[in-house]
TIKOLLUM-8164 format. One record per residue: residue in three letters; x, y, z of N, C-alpha, C in turn. Coordinates in steps of 0.05 Angstrom, whole numbers, plus 5000, padded with zeros to 4 digits. Layout:
N
alaXYZXYZXYZ
...
END
This chain:
79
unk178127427184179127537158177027467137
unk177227677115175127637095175827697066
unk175127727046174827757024175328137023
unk177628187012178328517014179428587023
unk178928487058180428597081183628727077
unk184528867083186029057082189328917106
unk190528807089191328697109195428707104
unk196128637130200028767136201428467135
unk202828467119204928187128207028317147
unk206728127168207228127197209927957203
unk210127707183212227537196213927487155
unk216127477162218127447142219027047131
unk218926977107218526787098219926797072
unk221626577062223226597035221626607016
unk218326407023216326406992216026756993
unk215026937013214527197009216627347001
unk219027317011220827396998222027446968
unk222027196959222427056935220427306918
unk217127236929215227326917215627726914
unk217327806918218028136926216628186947
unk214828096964213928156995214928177013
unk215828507029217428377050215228507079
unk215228427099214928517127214628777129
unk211128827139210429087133208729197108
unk209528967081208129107059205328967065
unk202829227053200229257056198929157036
unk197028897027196428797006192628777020
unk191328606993188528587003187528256999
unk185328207012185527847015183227876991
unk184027646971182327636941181527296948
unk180727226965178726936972177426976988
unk175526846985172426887003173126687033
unk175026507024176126287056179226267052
unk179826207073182426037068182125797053
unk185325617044185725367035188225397051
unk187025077062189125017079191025177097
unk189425467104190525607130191025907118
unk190725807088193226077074191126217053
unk190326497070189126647033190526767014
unk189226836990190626916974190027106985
unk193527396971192927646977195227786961
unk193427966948195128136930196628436940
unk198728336936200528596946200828916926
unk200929006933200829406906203129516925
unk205329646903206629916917203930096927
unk205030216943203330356959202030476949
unk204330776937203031056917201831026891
unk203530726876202330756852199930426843
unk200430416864197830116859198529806843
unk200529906834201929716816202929476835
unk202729186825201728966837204628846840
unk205728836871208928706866207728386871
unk205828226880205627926880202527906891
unk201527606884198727526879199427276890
unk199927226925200326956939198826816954
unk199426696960198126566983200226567012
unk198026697028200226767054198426627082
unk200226457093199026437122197026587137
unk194726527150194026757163194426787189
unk196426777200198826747226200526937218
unk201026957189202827217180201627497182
unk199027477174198127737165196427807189
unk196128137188194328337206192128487195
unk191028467201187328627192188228817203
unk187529047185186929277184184829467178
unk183529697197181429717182182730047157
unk185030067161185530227139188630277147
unk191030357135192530407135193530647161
unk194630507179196130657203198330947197
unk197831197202198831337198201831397190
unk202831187216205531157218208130867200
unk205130757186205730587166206330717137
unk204831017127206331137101207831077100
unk209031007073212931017074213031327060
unk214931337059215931637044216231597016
unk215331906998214431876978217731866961
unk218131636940220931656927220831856902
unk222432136911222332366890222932246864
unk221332436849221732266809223632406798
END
């Protein structure tokens, strides 16, 4: 894992929870290393980029991606 990387929270947790993160949402890693196991990583609604949390998550939780899985879109919520 690196700095950017494109990455899926994988496993469910009350701090992610708490934080609006749930299992599945797609955020990006904003530290160059871990601390103490866990990078930071900022989560965006999907379509509009807008930032639901800025945590620190296990990296046992999360999945590298090299770009968003087809079947991961969510569906677009009509305005």
């Amino acid at each position: 894992m690196k700095y950017l990387d494109l990455v899926e929270l994988i496993k469910e947790k009350p701090a992610y929870t708490k934080a609006g993160v749930k299992v599945g949402d797609f955020g990006a890693v904003m530290s160059e290393e871990p601390i103490n196991g866990k990078w930071q990583v900022v989560f965006s609604e999907f379509y509009t980029g807008k930032d639901i949390a800025d945590i620190m998550v296990n990296e046992e939780d999360l999945k590298v991606h090299e770009s968003v899985p087809k079947d991961k879109y969510p569906a677009r919520k009509s305005l």
